[in-house]
C-alpha positions in Angstrom: -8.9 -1.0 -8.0 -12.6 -1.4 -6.4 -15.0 1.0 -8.0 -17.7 2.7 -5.9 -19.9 1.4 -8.7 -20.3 -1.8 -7.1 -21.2 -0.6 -3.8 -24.3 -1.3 -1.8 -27.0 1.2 -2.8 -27.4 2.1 1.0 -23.4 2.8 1.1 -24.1 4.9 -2.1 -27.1 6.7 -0.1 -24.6 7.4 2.5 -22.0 8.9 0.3 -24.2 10.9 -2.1 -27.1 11.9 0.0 -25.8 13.3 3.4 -23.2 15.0 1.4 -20.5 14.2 4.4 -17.3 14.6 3.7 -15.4 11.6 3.5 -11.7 11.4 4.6 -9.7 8.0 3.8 -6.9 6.7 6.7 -4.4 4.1 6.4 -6.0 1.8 8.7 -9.3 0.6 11.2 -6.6 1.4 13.8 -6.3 5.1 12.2 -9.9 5.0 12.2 -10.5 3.6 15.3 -8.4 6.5 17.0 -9.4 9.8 14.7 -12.9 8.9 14.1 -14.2 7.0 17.2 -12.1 8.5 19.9 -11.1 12.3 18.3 -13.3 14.1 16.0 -16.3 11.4 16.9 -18.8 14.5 17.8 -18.5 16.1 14.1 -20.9 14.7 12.1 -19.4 16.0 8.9 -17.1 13.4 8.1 -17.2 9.8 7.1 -13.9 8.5 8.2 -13.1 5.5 6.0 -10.1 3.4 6.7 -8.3 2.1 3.5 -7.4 -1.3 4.4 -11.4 -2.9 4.4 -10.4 -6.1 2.6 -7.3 -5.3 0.4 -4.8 -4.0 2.1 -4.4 -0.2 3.7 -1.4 2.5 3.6 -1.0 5.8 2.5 -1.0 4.4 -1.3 -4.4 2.5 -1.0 -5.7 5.8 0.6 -4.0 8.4 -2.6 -6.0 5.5 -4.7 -9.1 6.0 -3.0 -9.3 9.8 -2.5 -9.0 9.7 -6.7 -11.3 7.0 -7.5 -14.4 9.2 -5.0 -13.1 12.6 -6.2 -13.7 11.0 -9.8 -17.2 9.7 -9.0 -17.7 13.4 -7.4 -17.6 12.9 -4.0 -16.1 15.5 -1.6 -13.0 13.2 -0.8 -9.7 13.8 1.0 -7.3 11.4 2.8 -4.4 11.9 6.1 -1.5 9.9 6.0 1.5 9.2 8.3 4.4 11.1 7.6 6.6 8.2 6.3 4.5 8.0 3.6 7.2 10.2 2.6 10.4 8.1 3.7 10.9 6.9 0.6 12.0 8.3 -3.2 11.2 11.2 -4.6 10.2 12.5 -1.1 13.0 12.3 1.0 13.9 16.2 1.0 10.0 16.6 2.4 10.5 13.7 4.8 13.2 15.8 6.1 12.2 19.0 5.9 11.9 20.9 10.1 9.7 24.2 8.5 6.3 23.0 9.7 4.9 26.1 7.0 7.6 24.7 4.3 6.1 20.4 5.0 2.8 21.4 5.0 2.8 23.9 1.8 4.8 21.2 -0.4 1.9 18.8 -0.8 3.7 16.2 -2.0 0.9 13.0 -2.8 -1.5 15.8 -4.2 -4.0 18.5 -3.3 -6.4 16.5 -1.5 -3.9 14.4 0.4 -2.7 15.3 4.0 0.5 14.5 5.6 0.8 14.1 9.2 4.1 16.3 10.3 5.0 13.2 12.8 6.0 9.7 11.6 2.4 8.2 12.0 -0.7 8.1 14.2 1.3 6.6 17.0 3.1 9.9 17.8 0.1 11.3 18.9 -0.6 8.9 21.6 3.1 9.6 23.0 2.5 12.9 25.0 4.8 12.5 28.0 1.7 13.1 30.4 -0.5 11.0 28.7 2.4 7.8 28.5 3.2 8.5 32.4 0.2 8.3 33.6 -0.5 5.4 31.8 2.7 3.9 32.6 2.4 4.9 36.8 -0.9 2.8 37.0 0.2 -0.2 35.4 3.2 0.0 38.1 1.8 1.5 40.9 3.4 4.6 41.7 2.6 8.2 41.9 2.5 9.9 38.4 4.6 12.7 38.1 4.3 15.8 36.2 4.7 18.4 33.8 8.5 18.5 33.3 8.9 15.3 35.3 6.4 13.1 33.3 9.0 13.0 30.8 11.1 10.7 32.7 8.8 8.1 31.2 9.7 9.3 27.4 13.5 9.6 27.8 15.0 7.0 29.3 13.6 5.4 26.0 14.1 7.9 24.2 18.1 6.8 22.9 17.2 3.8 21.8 14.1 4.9 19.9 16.3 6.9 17.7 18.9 4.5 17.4 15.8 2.1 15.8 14.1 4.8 13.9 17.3 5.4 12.1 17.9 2.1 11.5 14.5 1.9 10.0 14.8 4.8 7.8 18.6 3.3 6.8 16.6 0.1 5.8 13.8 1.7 3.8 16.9 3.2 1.7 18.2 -0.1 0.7 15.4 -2.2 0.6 15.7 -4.1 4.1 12.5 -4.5 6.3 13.7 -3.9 9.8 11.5 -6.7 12.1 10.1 -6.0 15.8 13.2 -8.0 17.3 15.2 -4.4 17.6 12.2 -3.7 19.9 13.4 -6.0 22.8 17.1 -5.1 22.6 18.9 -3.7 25.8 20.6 -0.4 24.8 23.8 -1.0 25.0 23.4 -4.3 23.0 21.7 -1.9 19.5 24.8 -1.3 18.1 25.7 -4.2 17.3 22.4 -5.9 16.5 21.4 -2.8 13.7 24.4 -3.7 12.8 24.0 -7.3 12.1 20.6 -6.9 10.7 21.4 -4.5 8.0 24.7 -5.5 7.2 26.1 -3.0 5.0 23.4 -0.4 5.1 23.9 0.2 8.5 27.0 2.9 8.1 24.4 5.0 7.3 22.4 4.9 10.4 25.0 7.3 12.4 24.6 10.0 9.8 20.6 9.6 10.0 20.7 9.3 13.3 22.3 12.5 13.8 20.0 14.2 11.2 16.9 13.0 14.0 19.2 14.5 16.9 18.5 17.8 14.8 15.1 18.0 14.8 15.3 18.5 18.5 18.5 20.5 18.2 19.5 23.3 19.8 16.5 22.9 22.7 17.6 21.2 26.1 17.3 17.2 25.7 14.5 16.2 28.3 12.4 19.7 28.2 9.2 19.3 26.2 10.2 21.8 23.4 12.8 18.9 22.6 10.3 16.2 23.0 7.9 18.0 20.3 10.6 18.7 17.8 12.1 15.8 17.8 8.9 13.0 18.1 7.9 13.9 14.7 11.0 11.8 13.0 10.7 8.9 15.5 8.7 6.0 14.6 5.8 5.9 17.3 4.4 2.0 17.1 7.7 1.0 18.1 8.6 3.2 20.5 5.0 2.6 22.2 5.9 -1.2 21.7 9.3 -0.5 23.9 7.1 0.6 26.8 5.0 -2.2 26.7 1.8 0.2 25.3 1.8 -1.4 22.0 0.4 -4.9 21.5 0.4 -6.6 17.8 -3.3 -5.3 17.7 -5.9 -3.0 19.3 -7.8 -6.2 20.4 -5.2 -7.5 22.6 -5.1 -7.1 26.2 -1.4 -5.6 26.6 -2.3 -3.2 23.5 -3.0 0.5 25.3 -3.3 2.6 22.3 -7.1 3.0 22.9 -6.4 4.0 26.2 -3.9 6.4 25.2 -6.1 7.7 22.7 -9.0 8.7 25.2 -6.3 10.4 27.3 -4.6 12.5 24.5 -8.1 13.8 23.6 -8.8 14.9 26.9 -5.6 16.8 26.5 -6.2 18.0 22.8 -2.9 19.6 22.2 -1.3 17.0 19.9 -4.6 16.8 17.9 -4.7 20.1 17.1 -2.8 19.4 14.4 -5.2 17.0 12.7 -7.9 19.5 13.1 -6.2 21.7 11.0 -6.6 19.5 8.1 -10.4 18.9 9.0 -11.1 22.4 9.0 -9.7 22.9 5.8 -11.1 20.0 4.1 -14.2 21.6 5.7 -13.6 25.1 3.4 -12.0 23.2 0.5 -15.7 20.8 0.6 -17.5 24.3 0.0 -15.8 25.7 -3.1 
């Protein structure tokens, strides 16, 4: 593990003299959007992504909060829900009580979890994705109920791959960008075929998605906001064409989306929750 005992003295200035608040994300992407395009204008974070040089994810970022916290710096760390997709966490990954996911604190006290499957999720607001999505074809946007459109006709497939995803985290199988491309009524069969016998489980976890949304109307945004949180965002945005294999490349929107969603601020409230408390928590 790095030590923050062989960083530049000007790094160590930053850290120990303006007494900011430093808050550790998966990724320069994750940084890119929260810091740069969110919560830019509050000055009293440091957003440090966790993958400068050796790799990011929600375990380089548990590392890092505890290495700073150790060295006494006010440090906390955000990480995508499916951080939890794994074992021991699975009853948390599936728990639907927002008050019961966000009072289990499953990485730690000074670890966050987002209450949708990653950073992604944020950039799909229906409004924000059809308006994005109406320029790049030319057409009117539509909206409030409407805009959805957009979301849904996606929106089968999506779980049908998120599913498929979780089934292969069970049992070990890494789940490529291929099922991306697939026509819907092709899936099946090609989940199927890539996980062999781990896909008989992606009908019951498919289902157990389908609740999250459950009993709300399918198409009404009180569905969409239940059920987006156990759907895995990069891929869905890569379905519509919004999701390129970086932020650098000219068919990747995510920056785009980003600037639109703050615009909105609805979604994001949610991350501002765990800024203001990190915020109270600095004080004590």
């Amino acid at each position: 593990m790095a030590s923050f005992k062989g960083k530049p003295d000007s790094e160590r200035v930053e850290y120990g003299y303006f007494r900011k608040v430093i808050v550790f994300l998966e990724s320069e992407e994750d940084r890119l959007i929260i810091g740069d395009r969110w919560f830019f204008e509050d000055g009293e974070f440091d957003f440090k992504p966790a993958d400068q040089g050796c790799g990011g994810g929600s375990s380089r970022v548990i590392a890092l909060v505890a290495e700073a916290r150790t060295n006494h710096f006010s440090a906390f760390g955000i990480v995508d829900r499916d951080a939890l997709a794994v074992e021991p966490h699975w009853p948390t990954w599936w728990e639907m009580d927002d008050g019961n996911f966000h009072a289990a604190r499953p990485l730690g006290e000074y670890i966050r979890v987002l209450p949708r499957w990653e950073i992604e999720n944020y950039l799909l607001d229906p409004e924000v994705v059809e308006a994005v999505v109406a320029n790049r074809e030319g057409r009117p946007v539509r909206r409030g109920e409407d805009a959805l459109q957009t979301i849904y006709r996606d929106i089968n497939s999506v779980v049908s791959i998120s599913a498929a995803v979780i089934a292969g985290r069970k049992h070990g199988i890494r789940v490529d960008d291929e099922l991306n491309k697939i026509p819907a009524d092709a899936l099946p069969q090609q989940i199927e075929k890539h996980l062999g016998d781990a896909a008989s489980c992606v009908s019951e976890l498919t289902q157990r998605i389908r609740e999250f949304g459950a009993p709300l109307p399918e198409g009404s945004a009180a569905h969409w906001e239940r059920i987006s949180r156990l759907l895995d965002g990069k891929r869905f945005l890569k379905r519509l064409d919004l999701c390129g294999r970086s932020l650098s490349t000219k068919e990747d929107r995510r920056l785009e989306l980003a600037d639109q969603a703050r615009n909105k601020g609805m979604l994001i409230q949610e991350i501002k929750v765990f800024l203001d408390e990190f915020k109270r928590e600095a004080l004590v």
